[in-house]
N, C-alpha and C positions, 0 to 999 in steps of 0.2 A: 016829974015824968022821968022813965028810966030810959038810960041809953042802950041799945042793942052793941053788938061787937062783933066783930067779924076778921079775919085773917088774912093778908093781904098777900101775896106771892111775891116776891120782889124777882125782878129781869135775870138776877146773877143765883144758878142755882146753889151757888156754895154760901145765899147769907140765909138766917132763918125766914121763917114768916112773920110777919109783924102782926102786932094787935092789935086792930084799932077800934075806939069806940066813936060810933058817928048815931046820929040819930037818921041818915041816909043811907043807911045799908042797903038796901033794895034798889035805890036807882043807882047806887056806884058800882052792884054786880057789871063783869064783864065789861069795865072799865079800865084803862090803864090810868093809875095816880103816881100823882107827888104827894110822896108822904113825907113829915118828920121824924124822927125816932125820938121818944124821950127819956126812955128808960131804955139800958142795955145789961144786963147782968145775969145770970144764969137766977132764976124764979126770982126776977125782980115784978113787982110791983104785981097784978094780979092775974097776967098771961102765963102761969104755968108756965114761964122755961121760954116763953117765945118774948122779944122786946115790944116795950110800949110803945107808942106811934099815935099823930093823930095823920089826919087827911087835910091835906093842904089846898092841892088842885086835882079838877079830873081833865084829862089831858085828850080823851078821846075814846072808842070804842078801840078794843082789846083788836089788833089782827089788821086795821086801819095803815095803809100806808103811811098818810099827814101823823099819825098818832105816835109809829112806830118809831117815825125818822125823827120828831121830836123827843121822844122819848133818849133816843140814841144821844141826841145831841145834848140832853140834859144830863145824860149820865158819863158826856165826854167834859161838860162842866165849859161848853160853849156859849160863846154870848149873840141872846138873839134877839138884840136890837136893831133896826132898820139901821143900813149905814147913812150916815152922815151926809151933809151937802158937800164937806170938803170929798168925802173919798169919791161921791157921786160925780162930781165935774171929773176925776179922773179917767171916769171909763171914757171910752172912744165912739164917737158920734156917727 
């Protein structure tokens, strides 16, 4: 079975588009993802000129508040794991 490919927009308008091939093209439309890059090089691999990528996570609907501010936070390279029982007994009662 062949995999379809599709283009992804990445947040920052100054990086290319990415390529990715998924066999879910149709429900990741209008999705915001976590993508990887695999390839990066001017007509590496078979994206014409754009880098390789696959699809990692879909994070939410594109324009989504919960989606956006994850998004932000993922691309601030913050950690979001629930905190802890130690820091948790800190707050105030």
């Amino acid at each position: 079975a062949g995999r379809g490919a599709a283009l992804a927009v990445p947040m920052d308008p100054k990086l290319p588009k990415l390529r990715l091939r998924s066999n879910q093209g149709h429900a990741l439309t209008g999705q915001r993802l976590l993508v990887a890059v695999e390839a990066w090089a001017p007509g590496a691999g078979s994206g014409g000129g754009h880098p390789d990528g696959h699809y990692v996570a879909a994070l939410g609907p594109v324009g989504d508040t919960r989606t956006e501010v994850l998004s932000l936070l993922l691309d601030a390279d913050m950690r979001l794991e629930p905190f802890g029982g130690a820091a948790l007994a800190e707050l105030p009662r």
